[in-house]
N, C-alpha and C positions, 0 to 999 in steps of 0.2 A: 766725622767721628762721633760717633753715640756718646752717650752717658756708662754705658756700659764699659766700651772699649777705651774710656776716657778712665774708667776708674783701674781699667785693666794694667793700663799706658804708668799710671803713678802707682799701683803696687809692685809694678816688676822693678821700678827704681827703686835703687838700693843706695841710697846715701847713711855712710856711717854718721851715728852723733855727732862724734868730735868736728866732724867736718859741714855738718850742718851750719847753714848762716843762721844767726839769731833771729828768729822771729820777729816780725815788724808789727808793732802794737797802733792800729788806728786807732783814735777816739774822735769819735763824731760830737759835734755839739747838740742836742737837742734840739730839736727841732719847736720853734717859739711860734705860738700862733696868739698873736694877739684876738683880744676882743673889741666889739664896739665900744663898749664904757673903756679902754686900753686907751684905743684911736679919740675918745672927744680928749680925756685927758692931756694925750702926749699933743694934741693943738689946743690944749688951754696952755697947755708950757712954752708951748712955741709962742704964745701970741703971746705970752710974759716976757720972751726974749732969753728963754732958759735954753743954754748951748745944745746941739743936736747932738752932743759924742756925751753927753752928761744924761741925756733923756735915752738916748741907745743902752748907755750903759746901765741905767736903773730897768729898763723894760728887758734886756737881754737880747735885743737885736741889732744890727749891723747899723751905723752910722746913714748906709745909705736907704735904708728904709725910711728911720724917719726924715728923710730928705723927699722921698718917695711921698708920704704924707703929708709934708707940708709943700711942695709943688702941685699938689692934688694929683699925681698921677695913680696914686692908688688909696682908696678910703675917702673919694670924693665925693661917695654920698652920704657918709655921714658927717655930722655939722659938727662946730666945736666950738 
């Protein structure tokens, strides 16, 4: 099915309002790209012993990142 015959396919559908389901609202989170000076930082904190879900939380990224981090599996070549 085309683009075409795909728009063709959902204008011959006729759903009344009332019977319309509610709209389903996604919200995506931003998308966080840390930087270099990000990465020395969040391994100056790690190596103070500052919890990983506390350092996730100030930077905006997932717990398992900076897990990621400080196992060096990602950001291993910069130093901290």
């Amino acid at each position: 099915m085309d683009l075409d015959e795909l728009r063709e396919h959902f204008a011959s559908m006729e759903i009344p309002v009332e019977d319309a389901p509610d709209p389903v609202v996604v919200q995506r989170k931003k998308a966080v790209r840390l930087t270099a000076d990000d990465v020395v930082l969040i391994k100056q904190l790690l190596a103070e012993r500052v919890p990983q879900k506390s350092i996730a939380a100030e930077f905006g990224v997932s717990a398992g990142c900076i897990s990621s981090i400080c196992r060096g599996r990602t950001w291993s070549h910069i130093g901290g």
